[in-house]
C-alpha positions in Angstrom: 17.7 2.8 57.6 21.2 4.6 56.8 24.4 2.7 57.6 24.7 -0.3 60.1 27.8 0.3 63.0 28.0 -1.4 66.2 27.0 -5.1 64.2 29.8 -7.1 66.2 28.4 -10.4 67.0 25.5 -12.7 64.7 22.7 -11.9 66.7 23.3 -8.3 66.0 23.6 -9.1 62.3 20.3 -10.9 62.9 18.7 -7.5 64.5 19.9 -5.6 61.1 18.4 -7.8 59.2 15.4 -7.5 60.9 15.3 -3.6 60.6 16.0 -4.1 56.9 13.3 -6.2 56.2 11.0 -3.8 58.3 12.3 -1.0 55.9 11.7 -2.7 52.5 8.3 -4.0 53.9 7.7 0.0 55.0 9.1 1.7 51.9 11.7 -0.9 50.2 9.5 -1.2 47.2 9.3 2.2 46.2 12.4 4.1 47.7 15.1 0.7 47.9 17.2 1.2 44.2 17.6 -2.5 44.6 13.8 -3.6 45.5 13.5 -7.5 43.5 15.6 -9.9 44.9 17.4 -10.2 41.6 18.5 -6.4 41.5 19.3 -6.5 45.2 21.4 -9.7 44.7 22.8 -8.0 41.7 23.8 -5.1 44.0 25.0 -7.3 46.3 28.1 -9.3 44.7 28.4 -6.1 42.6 29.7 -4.8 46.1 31.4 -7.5 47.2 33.8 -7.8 43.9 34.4 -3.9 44.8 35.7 -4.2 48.1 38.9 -2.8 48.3 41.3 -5.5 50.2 44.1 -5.2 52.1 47.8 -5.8 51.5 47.6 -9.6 51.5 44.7 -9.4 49.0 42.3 -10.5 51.7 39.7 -8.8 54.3 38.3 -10.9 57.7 34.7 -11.7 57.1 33.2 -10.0 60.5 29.6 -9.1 60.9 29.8 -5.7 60.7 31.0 -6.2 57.3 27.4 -8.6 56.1 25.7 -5.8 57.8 27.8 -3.2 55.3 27.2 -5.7 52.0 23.6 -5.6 53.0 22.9 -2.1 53.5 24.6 -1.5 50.0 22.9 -4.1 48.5 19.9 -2.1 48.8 21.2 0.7 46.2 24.4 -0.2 44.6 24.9 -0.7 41.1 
């Protein structure tokens, strides 16, 4: 699946999406780190809390940025 780029608007976020849930359905449930929703939600707002922030102690939401907290949803601990 490797690393989203290009994710600019919400129906490109809704494309990723798409190609993630093709790839857990393909091979999610034995290669994903992350494969039950409660690990991958786990991994998910484990990631979030790490972002790192910028000076004003906030970061823009964008869409590219979903797609990123998705894709290392699917393996971070």
């Amino acid at each position: 699946m490797g690393r989203p780029s290009g994710i600019r608007t919400r129906d490109d976020f809704a494309d990723y999406l798409l190609r993630v849930l093709g790839d857990f359905r393909e091979s999610g449930a034995t290669k994903w780190e992350n494969n039950t929703l409660d690990h991958f939600l786990d991994g998910l707002s484990a990631f979030a809390l790490a972002r790192v922030v910028d000076q004003a102690g906030q970061e823009a939401p964008t869409w590219q940025l979903f797609a990123e907290m998705i894709a290392a949803a699917t393996g971070y601990e």
